[in-house]
ZAMARGU-4260 file (C-alpha; in steps of 0.2 Angstrom, whole numbers, plus 5000, padded with zeros to 4 digits):
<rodrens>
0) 4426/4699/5187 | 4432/4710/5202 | 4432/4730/5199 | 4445/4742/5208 | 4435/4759/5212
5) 4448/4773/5214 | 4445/4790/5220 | 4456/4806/5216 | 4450/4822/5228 | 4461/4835/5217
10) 4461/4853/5221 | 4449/4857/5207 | 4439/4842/5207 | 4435/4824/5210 | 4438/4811/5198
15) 4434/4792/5202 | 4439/4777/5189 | 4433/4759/5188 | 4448/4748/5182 | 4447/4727/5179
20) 4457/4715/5183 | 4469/4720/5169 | 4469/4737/5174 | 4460/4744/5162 | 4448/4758/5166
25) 4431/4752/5162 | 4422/4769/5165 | 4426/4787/5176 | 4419/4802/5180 | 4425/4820/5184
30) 4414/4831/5196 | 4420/4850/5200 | 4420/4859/5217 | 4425/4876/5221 | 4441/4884/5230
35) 4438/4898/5242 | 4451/4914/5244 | 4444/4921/5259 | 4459/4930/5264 | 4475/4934/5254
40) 4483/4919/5258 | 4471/4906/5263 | 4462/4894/5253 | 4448/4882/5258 | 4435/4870/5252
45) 4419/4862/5259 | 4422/4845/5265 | 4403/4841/5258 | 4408/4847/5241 | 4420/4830/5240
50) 4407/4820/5250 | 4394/4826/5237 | 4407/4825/5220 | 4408/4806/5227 | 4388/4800/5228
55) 4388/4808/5211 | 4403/4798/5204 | 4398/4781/5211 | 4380/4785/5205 | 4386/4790/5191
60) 4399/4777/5188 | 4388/4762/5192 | 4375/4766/5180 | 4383/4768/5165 | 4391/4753/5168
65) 4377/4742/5175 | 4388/4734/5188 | 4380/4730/5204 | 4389/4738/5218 | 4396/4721/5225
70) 4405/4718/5209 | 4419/4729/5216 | 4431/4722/5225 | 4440/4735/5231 | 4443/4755/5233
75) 4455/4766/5236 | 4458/4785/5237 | 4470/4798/5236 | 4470/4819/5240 | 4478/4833/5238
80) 4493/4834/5250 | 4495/4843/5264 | 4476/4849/5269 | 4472/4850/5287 | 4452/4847/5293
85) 4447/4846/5309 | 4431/4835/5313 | 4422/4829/5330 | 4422/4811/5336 | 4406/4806/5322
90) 4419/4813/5308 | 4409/4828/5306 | 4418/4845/5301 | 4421/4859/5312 | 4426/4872/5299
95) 4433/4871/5280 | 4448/4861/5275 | 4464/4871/5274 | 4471/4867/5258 | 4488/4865/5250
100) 4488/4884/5243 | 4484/4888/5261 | 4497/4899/5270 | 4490/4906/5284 | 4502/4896/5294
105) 4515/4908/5290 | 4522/4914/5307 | 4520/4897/5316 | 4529/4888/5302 | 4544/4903/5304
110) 4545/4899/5323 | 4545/4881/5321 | 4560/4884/5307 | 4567/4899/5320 | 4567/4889/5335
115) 4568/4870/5330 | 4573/4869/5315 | 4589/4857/5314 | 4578/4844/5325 | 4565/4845/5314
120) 4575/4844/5298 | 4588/4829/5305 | 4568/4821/5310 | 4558/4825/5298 | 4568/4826/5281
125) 4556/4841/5276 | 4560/4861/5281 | 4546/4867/5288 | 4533/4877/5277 | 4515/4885/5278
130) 4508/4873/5267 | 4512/4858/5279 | 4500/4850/5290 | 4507/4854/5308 | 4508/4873/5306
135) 4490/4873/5300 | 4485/4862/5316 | 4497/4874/5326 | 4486/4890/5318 | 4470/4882/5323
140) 4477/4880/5339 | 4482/4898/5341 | 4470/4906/5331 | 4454/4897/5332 | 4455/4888/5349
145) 4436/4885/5350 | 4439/4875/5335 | 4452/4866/5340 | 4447/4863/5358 | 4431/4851/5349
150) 4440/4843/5339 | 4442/4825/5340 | 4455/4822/5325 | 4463/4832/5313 | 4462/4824/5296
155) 4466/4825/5275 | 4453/4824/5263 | 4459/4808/5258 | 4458/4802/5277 | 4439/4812/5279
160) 4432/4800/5264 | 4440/4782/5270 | 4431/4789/5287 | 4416/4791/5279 | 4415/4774/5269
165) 4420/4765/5283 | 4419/4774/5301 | 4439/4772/5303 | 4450/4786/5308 | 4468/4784/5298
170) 4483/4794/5289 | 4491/4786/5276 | 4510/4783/5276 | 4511/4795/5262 | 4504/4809/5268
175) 4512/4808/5287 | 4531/4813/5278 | 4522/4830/5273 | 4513/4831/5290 | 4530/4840/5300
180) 4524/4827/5315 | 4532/4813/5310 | 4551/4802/5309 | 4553/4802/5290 | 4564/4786/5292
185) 4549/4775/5302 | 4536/4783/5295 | 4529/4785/5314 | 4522/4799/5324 | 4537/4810/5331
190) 4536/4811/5351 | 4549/4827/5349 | 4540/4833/5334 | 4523/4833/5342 | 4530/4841/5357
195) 4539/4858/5349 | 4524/4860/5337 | 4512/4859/5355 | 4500/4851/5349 | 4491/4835/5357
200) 4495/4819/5349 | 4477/4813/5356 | 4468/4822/5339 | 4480/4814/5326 | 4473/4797/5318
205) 4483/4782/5317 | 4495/4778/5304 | 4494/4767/5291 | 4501/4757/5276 | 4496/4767/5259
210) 4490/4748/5253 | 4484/4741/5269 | 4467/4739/5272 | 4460/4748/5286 | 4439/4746/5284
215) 4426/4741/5277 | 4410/4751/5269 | 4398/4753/5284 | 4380/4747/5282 | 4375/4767/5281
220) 4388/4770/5269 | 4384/4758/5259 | 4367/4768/5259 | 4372/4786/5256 | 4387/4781/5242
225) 4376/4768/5233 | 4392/4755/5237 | 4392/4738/5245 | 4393/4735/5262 | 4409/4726/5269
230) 4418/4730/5252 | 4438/4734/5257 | 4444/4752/5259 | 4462/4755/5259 | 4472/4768/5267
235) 4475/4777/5252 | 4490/4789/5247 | 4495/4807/5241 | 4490/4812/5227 | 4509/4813/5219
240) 4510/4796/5227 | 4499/4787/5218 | 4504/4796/5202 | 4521/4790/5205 | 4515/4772/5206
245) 4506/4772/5191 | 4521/4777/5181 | 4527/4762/5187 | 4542/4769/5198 | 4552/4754/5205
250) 4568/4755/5210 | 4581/4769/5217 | 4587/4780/5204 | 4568/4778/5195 | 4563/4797/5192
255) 4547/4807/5185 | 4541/4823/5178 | 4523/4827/5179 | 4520/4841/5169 | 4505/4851/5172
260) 4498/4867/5180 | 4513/4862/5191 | 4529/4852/5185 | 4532/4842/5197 | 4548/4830/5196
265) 4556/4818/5210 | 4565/4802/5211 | 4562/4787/5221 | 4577/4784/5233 | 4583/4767/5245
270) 4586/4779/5260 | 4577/4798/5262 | 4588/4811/5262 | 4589/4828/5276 | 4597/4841/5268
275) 4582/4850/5266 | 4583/4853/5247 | 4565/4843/5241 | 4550/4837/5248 | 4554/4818/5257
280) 4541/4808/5258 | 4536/4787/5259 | 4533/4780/5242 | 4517/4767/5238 | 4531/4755/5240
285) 4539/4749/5257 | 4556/4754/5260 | 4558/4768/5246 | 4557/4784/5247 | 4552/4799/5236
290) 4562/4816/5233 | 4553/4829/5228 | 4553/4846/5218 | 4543/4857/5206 | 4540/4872/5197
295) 4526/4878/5203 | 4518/4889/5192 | 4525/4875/5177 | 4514/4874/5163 | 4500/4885/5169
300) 4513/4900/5163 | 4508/4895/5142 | 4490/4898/5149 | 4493/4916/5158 | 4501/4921/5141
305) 4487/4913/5130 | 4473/4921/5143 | 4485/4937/5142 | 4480/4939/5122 | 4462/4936/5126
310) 4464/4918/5115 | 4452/4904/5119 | 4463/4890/5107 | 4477/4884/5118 | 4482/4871/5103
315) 4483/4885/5091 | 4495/4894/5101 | 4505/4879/5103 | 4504/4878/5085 | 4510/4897/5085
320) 4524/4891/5093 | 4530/4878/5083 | 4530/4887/5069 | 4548/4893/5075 | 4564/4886/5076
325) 4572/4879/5092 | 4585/4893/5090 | 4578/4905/5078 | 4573/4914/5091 | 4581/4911/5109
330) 4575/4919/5124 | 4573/4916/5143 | 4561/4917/5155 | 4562/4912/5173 | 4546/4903/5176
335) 4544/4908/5194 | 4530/4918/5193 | 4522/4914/5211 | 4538/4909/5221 | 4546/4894/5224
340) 4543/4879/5238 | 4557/4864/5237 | 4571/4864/5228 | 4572/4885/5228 | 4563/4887/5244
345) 4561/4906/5239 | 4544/4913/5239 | 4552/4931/5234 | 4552/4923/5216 | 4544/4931/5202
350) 4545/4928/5184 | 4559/4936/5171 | 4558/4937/5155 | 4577/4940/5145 | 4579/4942/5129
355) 4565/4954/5121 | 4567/4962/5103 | 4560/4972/5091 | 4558/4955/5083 | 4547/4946/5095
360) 4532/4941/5091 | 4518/4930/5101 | 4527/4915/5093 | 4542/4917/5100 | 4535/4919/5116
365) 4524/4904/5116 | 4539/4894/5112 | 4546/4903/5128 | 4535/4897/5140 | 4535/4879/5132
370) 4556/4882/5136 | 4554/4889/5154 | 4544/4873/5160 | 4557/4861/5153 | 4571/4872/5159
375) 4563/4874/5174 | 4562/4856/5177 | 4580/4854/5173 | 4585/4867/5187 | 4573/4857/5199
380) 4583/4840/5198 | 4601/4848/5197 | 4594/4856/5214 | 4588/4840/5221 | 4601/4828/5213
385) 4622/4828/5209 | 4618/4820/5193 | 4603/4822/5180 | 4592/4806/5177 | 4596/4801/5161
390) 4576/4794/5159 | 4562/4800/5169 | 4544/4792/5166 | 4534/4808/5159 | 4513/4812/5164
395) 4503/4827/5162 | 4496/4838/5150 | 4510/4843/5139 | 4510/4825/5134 | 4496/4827/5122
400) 4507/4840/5112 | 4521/4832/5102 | 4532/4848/5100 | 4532/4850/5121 | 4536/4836/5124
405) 4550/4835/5111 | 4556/4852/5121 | 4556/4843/5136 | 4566/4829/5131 | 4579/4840/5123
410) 4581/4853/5134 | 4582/4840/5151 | 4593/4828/5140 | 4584/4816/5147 | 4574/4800/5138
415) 4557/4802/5142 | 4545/4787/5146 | 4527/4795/5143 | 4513/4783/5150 | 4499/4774/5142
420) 4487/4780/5155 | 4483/4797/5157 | 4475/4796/5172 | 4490/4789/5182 | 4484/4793/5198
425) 4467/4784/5199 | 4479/4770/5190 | 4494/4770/5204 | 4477/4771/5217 | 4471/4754/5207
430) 4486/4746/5212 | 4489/4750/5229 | 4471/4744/5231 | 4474/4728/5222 | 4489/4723/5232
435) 4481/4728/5246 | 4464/4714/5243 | 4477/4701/5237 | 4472/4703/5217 | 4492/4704/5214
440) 4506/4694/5222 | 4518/4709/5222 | 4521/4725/5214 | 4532/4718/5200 | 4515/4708/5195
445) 4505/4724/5193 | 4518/4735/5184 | 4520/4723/5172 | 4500/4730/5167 | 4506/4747/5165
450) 4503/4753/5148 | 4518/4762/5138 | 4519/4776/5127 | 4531/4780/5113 | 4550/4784/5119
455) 4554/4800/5119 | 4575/4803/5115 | 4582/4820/5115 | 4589/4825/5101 | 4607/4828/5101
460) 4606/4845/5091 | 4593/4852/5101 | 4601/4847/5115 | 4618/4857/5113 | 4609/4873/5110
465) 4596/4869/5127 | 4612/4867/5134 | 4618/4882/5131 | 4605/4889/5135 | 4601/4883/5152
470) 4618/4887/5156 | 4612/4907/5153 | 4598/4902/5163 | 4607/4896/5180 | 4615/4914/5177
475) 4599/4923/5177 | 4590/4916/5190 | 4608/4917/5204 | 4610/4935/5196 | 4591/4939/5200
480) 4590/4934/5218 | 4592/4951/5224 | 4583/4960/5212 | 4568/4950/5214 | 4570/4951/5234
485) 4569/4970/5234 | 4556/4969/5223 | 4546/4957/5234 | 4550/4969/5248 | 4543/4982/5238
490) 4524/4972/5236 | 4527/4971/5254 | 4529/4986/5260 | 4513/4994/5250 | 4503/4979/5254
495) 4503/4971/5233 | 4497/4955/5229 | 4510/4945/5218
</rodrens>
C-alpha cells in the first residue's frame, strides 16, 4: 500500500500525517517551535526550527509505524501564508523568516496603497497590507540591503522545505495571490507589479501548480530526513488552502468557517473578485477561486477571558456558559480586540463590550465571547458577500463543544457541515498530493473519501433572537468607528501597545 506524508508548517508548530490510500491517517506527529517578538510589531522564526520539527516527525512518524521510508508515495506541504525568507543560491537562510504577524512593512505597504493602489488592486485582487509578501521583500530591500543584495531567492516556508527535500526553488499557486507580485486572474508573476514594488523579479522562484509535482527527494535529503530518495514532492499550498480542500470545497457558491484562534470564513468563487473587500487568492482546484475574511482574534477572545480569571479548565467555562439561556442574558461584545485585516480592513479596532449589569456574572460573559465569534463570522460574510451562504462546511476547535457550535449555527443561520477529520489541512494536503502522483483520477474521486460529521441546522427560535441581535451589533460596531479611532490615536500618541 502507498502512504501520502503531509506536512503543516503552522505558526506555533509543525504537524505531519501519514494517510493510506483511503485517506485515512495512519499516524502523526506535532512538534513546537517558537515565535520571536523582536520589536513591537515584527515577528520571526528560525528556518531550522521547521527544518529540525520535520527530522523529528519523519523519524518519528516512521517508527511508530514500521513503514520503510519507500512505502510513501508521495509528500506534500503547506505553511503559514504570507512569510517572506530570504536564502542564498544552496537555499541556506540569510536572516529569520518574517511571519504573517509580521508588520514591519508598514510604510512600504502605505506607499504601495498611496501611490499604486488602483493598479494593484484591479492586478492583484488583494489591497495591499503589511503582512504581504512584497512589502516585506520591499522592507528587506530598504532596510536591510546587505541582506537582500546576497540573496538569491526570496521564499515561504512552505517553498524553503520542498527546497530542502528536493533542491527546487518554487512558490505555489496558492501563496503567489497573497504575494502583491502577482495577476490574480493568471496566477502569473505581474511585470507592472514587480516594477512599482522595485524589486528584481531575478530573486523570486518559479510558480507552480499546488498539485503539480515539481521534485523529487535528493540522495542527501533522503539522508538528513530519513525519507526515500526520488520519492515525489509537490508544490504544496497555503495553509487555508489546503484546509479548504479537506473540507471538500467544490463548486462556486461552496463556503467555510474555520473556527479557531482566528475565525476564518471564505467562499470558493468561478471568477476572483477586485473590489478589495477579502483576501483573493487560487484555490487547490484549477479555475476557482477563494474569497477570504476573518475575525481575527476569533475564538482565542473565550481564552483571554478564561486566562483573565486565572482558570486553567477551558471546558468548564464553556460549561459555565451553558448553563445560561440563549436570551436570558443578552449582551454584545465586538470581537476586535487586535484590529481588523479583510473584510474591515481597520486596524484601529478594539474590542467593545455592551450590555453590562449588576447582574452579569462570568457565565454570561463566557456565553458572550461564544456569541461574539459567530456573530463576528456573520459580519465577515455580509462584508464579503451580497447574500449569506445558507451552509458552509465547519473546522476548528469549537467543533469539539456541542453548545458552540449550536451558537454558531443559529446565530449565522446557516447549516453547518462539521468534518470528520480534524486535521483538515494535512487531509486537503493528502489530496493535492494524491492527484498530483496519479493516486486519484480527479478531485471528485478523493472528495468522495472525505469523512462527514453530524449536520448542524439552526434553529429557528435561536435564530430570530441572533437576529435581533446581530442587527444591534451592525449598530455597534458603525457607531463605534470613531470612538475606537480616537482611541487608537490616543495608544499612538503615548507610544501604548494595543
Amino acid at each position: 500500500m502507498d502512504f501520502i506524508l503531509t506536512i503543516d508548517v503552522g505558526t506555533s508548530s509543525l504537524k505531519a500525517a501519514l494517510f493510506d490510500a483511503a485517506m485515512t491517517i495512519v499516524a502523526q506527529s506535532k512538534q513546537e517551535y517558537i515565535t520571536n517578538y523582536p520589536k513591537i510589531g515584527w515577528a520571526e522564526q528560525n528556518p531550522d526550527d521547521w527544518t529540525r520539527a520535520l527530522i523529528w516527525a519523519v523519524h518519528d512518524i516512521l517508527d511508530r509505524t514500521r513503514l520503510p521510508p519507500d512505502a510513501i508515495a508521495g509528500i506534500g506541504i503547506d505553511g503559514m501564508s504570507s512569510l517572506m525568507l530570504p536564502v542564498d543560491s544552496q537555499g541556506k537562510p540569510l536572516c529569520p523568516g518574517l511571519i504573517w504577524l509580521d508588520r514591519r512593512a508598514q510604510e512600504q505597504s502605505d506607499f504601495i496603497n498611496r501611490q499604486h493602489g488602483a493598479l494593484h488592486l484591479s492586478i492583484s485582487g488583494n489591497r495591499s497590507d503589511p503582512s504581504n509578501f512584497g512589502p516585506k521583500a520591499m522592507w528587506l530591500r530598504d532596510c536591510r540591503r546587505n541582506v537582500y543584495d546576497a540573496s538569491a531567492v526570496l521564499l515561504h516556508c512552505s517553498s524553503y522545505l520542498v527546497h530542502q527535500l528536493t533542491g527546487v526553488f518554487v512558490m505555489n499557486r496558492s501563496e503567489a495571490g497573497l504575494s502583491q507580485l502577482c495577476d490574480i486572474r493568471t496566477g502569473a508573476y505581474s511585470d507592472e507589479l514587480i516594477e512599482v514594488s522595485g524589486l528584481d523579479r531575478g530573486k523570486l522562484p518559479e510558480i507552480a501548480g499546488c498539485s503539480e509535482v515539481v521534485g523529487r527527494v535528493t540522495p542527501a535529503a533522503a539522508v538528513t530526513f530519513g525519507l526515500a530518495a526520488g520519492t515525489p514532492v509537490i508544490a504544496g499550498a497555503m495553509d487555508n488552502v489546503a484546509a479548504t480542500t479537506g473540507l471538500g470545497l467544490r463548486n462556486d457558491g461552496d463556503a467555510y468557517v474555520a473556527a479557531g484562534t482566528a475565525t476564518n470564513v471564505g467562499v470558493l468563487v468561478d471568477a476572483p473578485p477586485v473590489d478589495g473587500h477579502g483576501l483573493v487568492y487560487h484555490s487547490g482546484i484549477d479555475g476557482k477561486w477563494l474569497v477570504n475574511g476573518s475575525v481575527d482574534y476569533g475564538s482565542a477572545g473565550l481564552l483571554w477571558f478564561r486566562n483573565l480569571l486565572g482558570e486553567r479548565d477551558f471546558d468548564k467555562l464553556c460549561a459555565a456558559a451553558a448553563e445560561t439561556g440563549f436570551a436570558s442574558h443578552p449582551l454584545i461584545f465586538l470581537p476586535y480586540m487586535t484590529g481588523q485585516r479583510a473584510p474591515l480592513w481597520n486596524d484601529a479596532l478594539s474590542g467593545v463590550m455592551i450590555g453590562i449589569t449588576p447582574g452579569t456574572d462570568r457565565r454570561h460573559l463566557a456565553r458572550m465571547f461564544m456569541e461574539s465569534t459567530a456573530l463576528g463570522a456573520r459580519h465577515a460574510f455580509r462584508k464579503l458577500r451580497t447574500e449569506r451562504p445558507s451552509a458552509a462546511a465547519l473546522t476548528g476547535g469549537i467543533t469539539n463543544n456541542l453548545l458552540w457550535t449550536e451558537i454558531f449555527a443559529d446565530a449565522t443561520g446557516m447549516r453547518l457541515i462539521p468534518s470528520g477529520q480534524t486535521e483538515v489541512g494535512n487531509l486537503g494536503l493528502a489530496i493535492l498530493a494524491g492527484i498530483g502522483i496519479g493516486s486519484f483520477r480527479s478531485i471528485d474521486d478523493a472528495f468522495a473519501l472525505l469523512p462527514r460529521g453530524e449536520l448542524r441546522e439552526p434553529n429557528p427560535a435561536r435564530s430570530k433572537y441572533y437576529d435581533d441581535l446581530f442587527s444591534i451589533f451592525d449598530i455597534a460596531y458603525e457607531s463605534n468607528l470613531h470612538a475606537l479611532a480616537q482611541l487608537n490615536q490616543i495608544r499612538e500618541n503615548y507610544e501604548v501597545e494595543k
